[in-house]
C-alpha positions in Angstrom: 0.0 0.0 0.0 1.1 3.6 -1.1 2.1 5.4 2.8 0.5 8.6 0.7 -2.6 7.4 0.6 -3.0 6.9 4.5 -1.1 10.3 4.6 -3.4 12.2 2.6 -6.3 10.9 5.0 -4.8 12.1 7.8 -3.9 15.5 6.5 -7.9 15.8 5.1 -9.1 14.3 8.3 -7.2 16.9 10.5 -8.9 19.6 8.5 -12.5 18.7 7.9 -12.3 18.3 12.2 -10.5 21.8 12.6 -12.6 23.6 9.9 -15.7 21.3 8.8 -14.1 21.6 5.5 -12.1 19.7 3.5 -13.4 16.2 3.1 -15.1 16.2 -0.2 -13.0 19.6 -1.3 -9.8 18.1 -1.7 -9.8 13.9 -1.5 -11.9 13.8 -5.0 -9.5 16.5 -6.8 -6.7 14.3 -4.9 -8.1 10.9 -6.2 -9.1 12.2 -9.8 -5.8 14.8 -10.4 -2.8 13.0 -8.7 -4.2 8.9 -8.7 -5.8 9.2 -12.4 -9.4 7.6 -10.4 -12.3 7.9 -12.9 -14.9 11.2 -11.9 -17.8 8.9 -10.6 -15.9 6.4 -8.8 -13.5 9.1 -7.3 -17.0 10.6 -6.3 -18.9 7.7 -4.9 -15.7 6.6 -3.3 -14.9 10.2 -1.4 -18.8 9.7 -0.4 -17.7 6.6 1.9 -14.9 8.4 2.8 -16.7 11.7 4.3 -19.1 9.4 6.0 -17.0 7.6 7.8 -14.6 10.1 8.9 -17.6 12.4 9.5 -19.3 10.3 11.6 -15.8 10.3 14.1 -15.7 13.5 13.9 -19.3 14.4 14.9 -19.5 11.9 18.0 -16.7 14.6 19.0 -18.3 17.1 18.1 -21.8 16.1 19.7 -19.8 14.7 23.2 -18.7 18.3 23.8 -22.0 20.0 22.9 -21.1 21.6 19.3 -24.4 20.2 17.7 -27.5 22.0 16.8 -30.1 18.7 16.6 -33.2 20.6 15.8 -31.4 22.3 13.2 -29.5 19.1 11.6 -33.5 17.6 11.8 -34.5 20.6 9.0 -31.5 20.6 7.0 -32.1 16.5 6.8 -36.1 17.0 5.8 -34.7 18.9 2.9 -31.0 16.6 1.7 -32.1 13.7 2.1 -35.3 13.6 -0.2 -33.0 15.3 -2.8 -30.2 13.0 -2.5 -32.9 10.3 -3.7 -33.9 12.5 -6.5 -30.6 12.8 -7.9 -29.3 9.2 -7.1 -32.4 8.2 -9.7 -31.3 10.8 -12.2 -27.4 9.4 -12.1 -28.8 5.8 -12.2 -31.1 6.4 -15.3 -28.3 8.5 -17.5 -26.5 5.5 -18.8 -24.1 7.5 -20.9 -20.6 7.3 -18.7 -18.7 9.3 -20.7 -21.0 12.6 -20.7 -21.7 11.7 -16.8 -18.2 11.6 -16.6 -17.6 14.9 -17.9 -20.7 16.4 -16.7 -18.9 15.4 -12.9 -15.9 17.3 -13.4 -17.0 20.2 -14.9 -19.9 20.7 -11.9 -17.1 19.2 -9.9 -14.7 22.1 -11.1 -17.2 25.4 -10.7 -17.8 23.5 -7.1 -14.5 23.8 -5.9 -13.9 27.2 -7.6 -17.2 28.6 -5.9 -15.9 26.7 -2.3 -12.7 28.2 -2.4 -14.5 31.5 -2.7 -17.0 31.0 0.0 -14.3 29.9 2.3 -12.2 33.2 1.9 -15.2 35.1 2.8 -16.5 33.2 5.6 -16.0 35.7 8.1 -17.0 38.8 5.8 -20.3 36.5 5.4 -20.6 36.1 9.1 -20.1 39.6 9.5 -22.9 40.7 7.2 -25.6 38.0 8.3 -25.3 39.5 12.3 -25.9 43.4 11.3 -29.0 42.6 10.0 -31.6 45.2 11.2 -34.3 43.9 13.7 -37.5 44.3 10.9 -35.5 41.8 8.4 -34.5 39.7 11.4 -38.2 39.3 12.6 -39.0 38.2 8.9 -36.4 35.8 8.3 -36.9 34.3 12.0 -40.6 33.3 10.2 -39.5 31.5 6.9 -36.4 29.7 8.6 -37.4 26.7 8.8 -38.4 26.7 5.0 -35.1 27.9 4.0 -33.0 25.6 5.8 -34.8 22.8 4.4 -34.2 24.6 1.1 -30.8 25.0 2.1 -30.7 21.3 3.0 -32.0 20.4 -0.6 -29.6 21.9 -2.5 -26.7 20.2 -0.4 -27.9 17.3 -0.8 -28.0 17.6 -5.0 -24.6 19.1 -5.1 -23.0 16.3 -2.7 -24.4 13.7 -4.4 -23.4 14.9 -7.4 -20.4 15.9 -6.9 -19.0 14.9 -3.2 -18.4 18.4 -2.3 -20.4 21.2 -0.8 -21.4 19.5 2.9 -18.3 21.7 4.6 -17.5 24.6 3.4 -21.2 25.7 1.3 -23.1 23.9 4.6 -21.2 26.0 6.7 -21.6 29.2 4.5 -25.2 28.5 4.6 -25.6 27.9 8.8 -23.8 31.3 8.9 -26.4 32.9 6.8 -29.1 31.4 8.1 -28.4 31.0 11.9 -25.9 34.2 12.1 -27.0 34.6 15.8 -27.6 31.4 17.4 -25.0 29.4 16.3 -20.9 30.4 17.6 -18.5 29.0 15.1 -17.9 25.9 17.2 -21.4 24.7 16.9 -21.6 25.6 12.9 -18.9 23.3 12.4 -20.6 20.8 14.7 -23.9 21.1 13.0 -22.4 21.0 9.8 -20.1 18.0 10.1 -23.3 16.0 11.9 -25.5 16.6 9.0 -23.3 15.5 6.9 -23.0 11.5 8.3 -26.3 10.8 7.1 -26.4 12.9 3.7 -22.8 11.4 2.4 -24.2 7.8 3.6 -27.1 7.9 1.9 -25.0 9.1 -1.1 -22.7 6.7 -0.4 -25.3 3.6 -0.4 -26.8 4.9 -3.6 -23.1 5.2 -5.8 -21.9 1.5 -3.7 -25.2 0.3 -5.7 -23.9 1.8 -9.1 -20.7 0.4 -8.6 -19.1 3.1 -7.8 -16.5 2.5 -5.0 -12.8 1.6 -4.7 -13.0 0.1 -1.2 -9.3 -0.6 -1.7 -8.2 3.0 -1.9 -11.1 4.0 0.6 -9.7 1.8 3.2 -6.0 3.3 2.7 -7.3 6.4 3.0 -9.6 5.9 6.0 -6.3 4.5 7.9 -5.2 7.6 8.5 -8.3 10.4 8.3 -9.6 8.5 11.3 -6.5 9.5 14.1 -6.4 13.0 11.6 -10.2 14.0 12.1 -10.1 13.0 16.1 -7.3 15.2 16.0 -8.2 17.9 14.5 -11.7 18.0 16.2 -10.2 17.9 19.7 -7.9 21.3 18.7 -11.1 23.0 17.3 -11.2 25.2 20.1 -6.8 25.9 20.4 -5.8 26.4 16.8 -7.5 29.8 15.2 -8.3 28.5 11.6 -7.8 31.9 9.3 -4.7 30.6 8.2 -5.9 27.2 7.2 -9.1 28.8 5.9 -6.9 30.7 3.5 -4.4 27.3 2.7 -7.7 25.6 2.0 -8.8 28.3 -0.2 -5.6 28.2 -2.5 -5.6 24.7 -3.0 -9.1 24.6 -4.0 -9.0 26.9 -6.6 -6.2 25.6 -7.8 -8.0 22.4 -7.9 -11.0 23.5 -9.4 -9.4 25.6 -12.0 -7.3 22.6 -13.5 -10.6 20.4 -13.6 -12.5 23.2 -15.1 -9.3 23.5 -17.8 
């Protein structure tokens, strides 16, 4: 076995629990750039991947109180539904080669559009909380609705392409929940919500054939000790430097799948 493979998991691993991004962002650029993995299995493959390591990271997360339930509930009513939706579509477009390309191009404009939202994170945060009290009255009433509409549109994008349940999820709590939610619990919430969505996913690209349980299980070996790591120094390491890192390399990635 390839000692990069396990090395790449930890590295990913240590940043999806730091941040709540990563996962999806850089192991399917990793698997379809630098180990020349086809688009869909590189996709339903990084889908067993997230989950797993995911659902480490979120019994940490949920042990030390950094998960909002009711809110993972309405982002759920909304991804999972869609995640069956587009599971039927990929199943019933038997044309690899234009899935193929139709999985790195949205898979491209994803990561160019993530490396974006991550750089402005903060400005985004910033915005959502000076909200004046008559448009804060409003939005408290259609909330609900628009994080299951939120939810919906992860739940497309992920399935389609592995990424979007970090960095757009947490982009999206920020917006929606600017007051209620600390950073802590958005990248609680956030990495929760995503064990079910990338296991549903996952189930549904397993069924097509899809996954590479050979390089998954190289790559789990070390995103396991990386993501308990990096979830336990959530609350030591300040994360605008990695932020900005992670940024970089996915627009690099994103631009070379795009081109």
């Amino acid at each position: 076995m390839d000692f990069l493979h396990p090395l790449s998991g930890f590295l990913v691993g240590m940043m999806v629990g730091l941040t709540g991004v990563g996962g999806g962002s850089l192991m399917a650029p990793i698997m379809i750039l630098l180990l020349g993995v086809a688009p869909t299995t590189a996709v339903g493959t990084d889908l067993w991947f997230a989950a797993i390591t995911k659902f480490v990271g979120g019994a940490v997360h949920h042990s030390e109180g950094h998960a909002d339930w009711q809110v993972v509930r309405r982002l759920c009513w909304g991804s999972l539904p869609a995640v069956l939706l587009t599971l039927w579509f990929l199943a019933s477009t038997d044309m690899h080669q234009v899935k193929s390309g139709l999985i790195v191009q949205l898979l491209g404009g994803i990561l160019v559009l993530t490396a974006f939202v991550t750089l402005g994170h903060r400005k985004i945060y910033a915005v959502a909380r000076n909200m004046d009290g008559a448009h804060v009255a409003f939005f408290r009433r259609i909330l609900p609705g628009l994080t299951i509409v939120a939810g919906a549109i992860l739940g497309v994008v992920v399935t389609l392409t592995s990424v979007g349940a970090g960095a757009l999820g947490a982009t999206m709590l920020v917006m929606l929940y600017p007051l209620r939610m600390t950073p802590r619990k958005v990248v609680g919430t956030d990495i929760v919500h995503a064990v079910p969505l990338t296991l549903l996913a996952g189930f549904g690209h397993f069924w097509m054939g899809h996954v590479d349980f050979w390089l998954l299980g190289s790559l789990l070996l070390g995103s396991i000790p990386g993501i308990i790591v990096g979830s336990r120094l959530t609350s030591r390491v300040n994360p605008t430097f990695l932020r900005g890192a992670l940024s970089a390399m996915l627009l690099f990635s994103g631009m070379r799948l795009l081109y």
